[in-house]
Residue, then its C-alpha position, 0 to 999 in steps of 0.5 A: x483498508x480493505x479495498x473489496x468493501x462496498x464502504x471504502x471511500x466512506x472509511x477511506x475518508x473517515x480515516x483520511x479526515x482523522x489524520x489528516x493525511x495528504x499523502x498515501x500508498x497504493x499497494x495495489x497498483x492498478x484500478x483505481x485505488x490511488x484515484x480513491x485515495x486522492x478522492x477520499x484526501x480531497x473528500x475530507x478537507x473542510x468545505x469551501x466557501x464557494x463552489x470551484x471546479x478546481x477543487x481545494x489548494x491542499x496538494x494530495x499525493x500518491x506515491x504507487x509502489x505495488x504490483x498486485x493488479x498488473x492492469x492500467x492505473x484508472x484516474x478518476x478525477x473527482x478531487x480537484x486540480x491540486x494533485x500528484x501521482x508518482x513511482x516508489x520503489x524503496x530499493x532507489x530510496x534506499x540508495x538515496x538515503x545512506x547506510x546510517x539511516x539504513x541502519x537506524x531503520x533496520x534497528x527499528x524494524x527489529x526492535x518493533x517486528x512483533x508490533x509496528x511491523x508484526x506481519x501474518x501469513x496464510x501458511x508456512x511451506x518448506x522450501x521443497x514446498x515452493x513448486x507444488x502445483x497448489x503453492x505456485x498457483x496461489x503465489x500467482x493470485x497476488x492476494x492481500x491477507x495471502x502471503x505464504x512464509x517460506x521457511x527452510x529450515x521446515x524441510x530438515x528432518x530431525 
């Protein structure tokens, strides 16, 4: 979702109704995008019978594992009482989980990097490219849509 839409919450809860999710991500990390997703989560349940100001019993989760907004994570309370907001750093979850399932998991990152995991990228740099003035400032933007691919082997000459 691209969080710069004036229609977010309307195509957040579309696609939260479509799931069924009660669980989300927040790439972002701060403002109030995990608060949107609880919201949308609670947005989309079924109506209830009678008005209650604690909301719906469905557990609504966001898990926040980004760092792109450095500024406070806002919680607007608008999706009842049911609901949990927590950390997720995937080296720790990684380290629960054992090097079988890191295996299972690397196979199929590799098996599924053109489709499932396919990622894009503004640009291409060679390493010798990483501190040009230019680069480092768009590094520093923390951007979605503008994530530079560091290619070494760009900087041999043939």
């Amino acid at each position: 979702m691209d969080s710069s839409r004036p229609d977010l919450a309307d195509r957040l809860t579309e696609a939260v109704r479509e799931t069924g999710a009660t669980l989300g991500f927040d790439a972002i990390g701060g403002g109030t995008i995990a608060s949107d997703i609880l919201t949308a989560m609670e947005r989309a349940q079924p109506p209830l019978p009678s008005y209650t100001p604690y909301g719906t019993t469905v557990l609504k989760q966001v898990y926040i594992y980004g760092s792109l907004d450095f500024s406070p994570t806002v919680i607007e309370r608008r999706f009842g009482l049911t609901w949990a907001i927590g950390g997720y750093l995937l080296t720790n979850a990684l380290a629960r989980l054992g090097g079988e399932a890191i295996g299972r998991m690397r196979a199929r990152v590799l098996a599924e990097a053109t489709t499932t995991f396919a990622c894009g990228y503004a640009r291409t740099i060679g390493l010798s490219e990483v501190l040009e003035p230019e680069n480092l400032a768009a590094f520093a933007r923390r951007s979605t849509g503008a994530k530079y691919l560091v290619d070494p082997s760009s900087d041999r000459s043939d």
